[in-house]
SEPAFI-309800 format. One record per residue (C-alpha): residue number from 1; residue in one letter; x, y, z. Coordinates in steps of 0.25 Angstrom, whole numbers, padded with zeros to 4 digits. Example, Ala and Ser with C-alpha at 12.3 -4.5 7.8 and 13.67 -1.06 7.14 Angstrom:
% SEPAFI-309800
<site><num>1</num><residu>A</residu><east>0049</east><north>-0018</north><up>0031</up></site>
<site><num>2</num><residu>S</residu><east>0055</east><north>-0004</north><up>0029</up></site>
//
This chain:
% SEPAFI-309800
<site><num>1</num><residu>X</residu><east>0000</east><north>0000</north><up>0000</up></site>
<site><num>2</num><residu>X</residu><east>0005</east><north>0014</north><up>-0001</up></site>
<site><num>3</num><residu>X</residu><east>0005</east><north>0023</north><up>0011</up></site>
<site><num>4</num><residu>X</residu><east>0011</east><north>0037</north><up>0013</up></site>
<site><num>5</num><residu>X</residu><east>0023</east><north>0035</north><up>0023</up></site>
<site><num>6</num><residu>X</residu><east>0030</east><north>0047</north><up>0027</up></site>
<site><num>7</num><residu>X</residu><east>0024</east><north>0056</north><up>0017</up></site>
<site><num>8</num><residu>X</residu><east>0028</east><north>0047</north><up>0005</up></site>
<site><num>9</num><residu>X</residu><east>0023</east><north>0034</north><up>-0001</up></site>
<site><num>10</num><residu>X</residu><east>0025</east><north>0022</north><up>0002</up></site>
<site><num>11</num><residu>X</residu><east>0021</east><north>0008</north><up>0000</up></site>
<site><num>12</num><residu>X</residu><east>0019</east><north>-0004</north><up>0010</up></site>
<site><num>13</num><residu>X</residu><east>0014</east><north>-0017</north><up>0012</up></site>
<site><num>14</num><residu>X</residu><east>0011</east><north>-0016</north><up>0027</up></site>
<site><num>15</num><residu>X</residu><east>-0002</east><north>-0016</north><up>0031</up></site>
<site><num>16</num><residu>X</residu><east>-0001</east><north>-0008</north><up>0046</up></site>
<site><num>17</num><residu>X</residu><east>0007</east><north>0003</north><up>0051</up></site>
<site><num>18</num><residu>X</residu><east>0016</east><north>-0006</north><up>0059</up></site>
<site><num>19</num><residu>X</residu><east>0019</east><north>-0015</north><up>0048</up></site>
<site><num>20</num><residu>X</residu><east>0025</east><north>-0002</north><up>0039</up></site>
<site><num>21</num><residu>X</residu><east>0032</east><north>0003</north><up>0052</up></site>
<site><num>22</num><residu>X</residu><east>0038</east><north>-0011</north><up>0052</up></site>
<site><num>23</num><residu>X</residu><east>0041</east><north>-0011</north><up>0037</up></site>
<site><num>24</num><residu>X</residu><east>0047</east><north>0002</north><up>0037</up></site>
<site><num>25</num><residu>X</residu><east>0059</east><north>-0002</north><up>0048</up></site>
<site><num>26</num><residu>X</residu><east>0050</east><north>0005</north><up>0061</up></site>
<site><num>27</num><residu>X</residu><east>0045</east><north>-0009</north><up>0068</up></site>
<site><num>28</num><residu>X</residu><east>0053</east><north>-0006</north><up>0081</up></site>
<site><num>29</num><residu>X</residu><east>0054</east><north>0010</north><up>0079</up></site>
<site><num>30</num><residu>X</residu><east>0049</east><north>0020</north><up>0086</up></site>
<site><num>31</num><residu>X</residu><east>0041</east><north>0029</north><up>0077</up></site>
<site><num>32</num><residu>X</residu><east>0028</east><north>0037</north><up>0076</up></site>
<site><num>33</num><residu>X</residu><east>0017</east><north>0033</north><up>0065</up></site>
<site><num>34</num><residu>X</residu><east>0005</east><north>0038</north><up>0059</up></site>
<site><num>35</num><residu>X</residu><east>-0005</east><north>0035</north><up>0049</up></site>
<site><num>36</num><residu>X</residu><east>-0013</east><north>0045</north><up>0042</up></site>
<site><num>37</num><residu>X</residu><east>-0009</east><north>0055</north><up>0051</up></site>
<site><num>38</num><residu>X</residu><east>-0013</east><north>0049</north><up>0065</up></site>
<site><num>39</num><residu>X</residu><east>-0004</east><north>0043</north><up>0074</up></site>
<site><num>40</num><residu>X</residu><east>-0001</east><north>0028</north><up>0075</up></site>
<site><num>41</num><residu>X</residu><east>0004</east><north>0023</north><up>0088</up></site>
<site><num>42</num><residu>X</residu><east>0014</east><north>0013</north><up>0087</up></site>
<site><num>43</num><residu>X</residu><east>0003</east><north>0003</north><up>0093</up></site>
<site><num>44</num><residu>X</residu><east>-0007</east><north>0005</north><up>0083</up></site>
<site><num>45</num><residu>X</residu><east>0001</east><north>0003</north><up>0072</up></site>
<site><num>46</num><residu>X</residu><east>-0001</east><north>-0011</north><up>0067</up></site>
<site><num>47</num><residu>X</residu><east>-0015</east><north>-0008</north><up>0068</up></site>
<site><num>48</num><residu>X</residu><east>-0013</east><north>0002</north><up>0058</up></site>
<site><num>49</num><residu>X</residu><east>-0016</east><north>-0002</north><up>0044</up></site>
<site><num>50</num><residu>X</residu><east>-0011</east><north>0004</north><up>0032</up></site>
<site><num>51</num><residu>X</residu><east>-0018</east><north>0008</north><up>0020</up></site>
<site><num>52</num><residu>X</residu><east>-0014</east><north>0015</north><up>0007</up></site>
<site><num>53</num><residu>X</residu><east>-0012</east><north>0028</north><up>0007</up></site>
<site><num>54</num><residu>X</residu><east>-0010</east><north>0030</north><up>0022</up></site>
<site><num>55</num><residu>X</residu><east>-0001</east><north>0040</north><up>0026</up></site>
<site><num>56</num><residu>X</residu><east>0010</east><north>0036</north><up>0036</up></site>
<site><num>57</num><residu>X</residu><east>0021</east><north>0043</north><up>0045</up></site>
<site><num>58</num><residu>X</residu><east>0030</east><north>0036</north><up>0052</up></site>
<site><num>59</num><residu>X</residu><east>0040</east><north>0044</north><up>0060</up></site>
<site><num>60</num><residu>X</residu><east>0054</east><north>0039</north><up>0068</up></site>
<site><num>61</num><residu>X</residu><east>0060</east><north>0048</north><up>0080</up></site>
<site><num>62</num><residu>X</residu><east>0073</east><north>0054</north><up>0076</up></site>
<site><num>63</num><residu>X</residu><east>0083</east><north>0061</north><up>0087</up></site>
<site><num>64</num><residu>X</residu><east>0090</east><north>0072</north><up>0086</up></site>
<site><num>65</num><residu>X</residu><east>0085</east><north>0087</north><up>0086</up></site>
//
């Protein structure tokens, strides 16, 4: 399916938002998520099902200042 991922297209097989956080290397990470533009706790990820043309935003913490 294709999603919006960051601002630009993308296209995945995974059917949840934890199986694309998975895919894309963050299983373990610590990282903020959201779909459509609400918040998704970490928790209520695999419930979370894709669908075309969702828009995504998936963002890591950095350090620094």
């Amino acid at each position: 399916m294709q999603i919006l991922l960051n601002g630009k297209g993308y296209t995945t097989a995974a059917s949840d938002l934890d199986e694309l956080c998975a895919t894309l290397g963050f299983a373990d990470a610590k990282i903020a998520t959201a779909m459509n533009g609400s918040f998704v706790a970490a928790s209520e990820r695999k419930a979370t099902k894709l669908a075309d043309a969702a828009e995504i935003e998936i963002v890591a913490p950095r350090q620094g200042g």
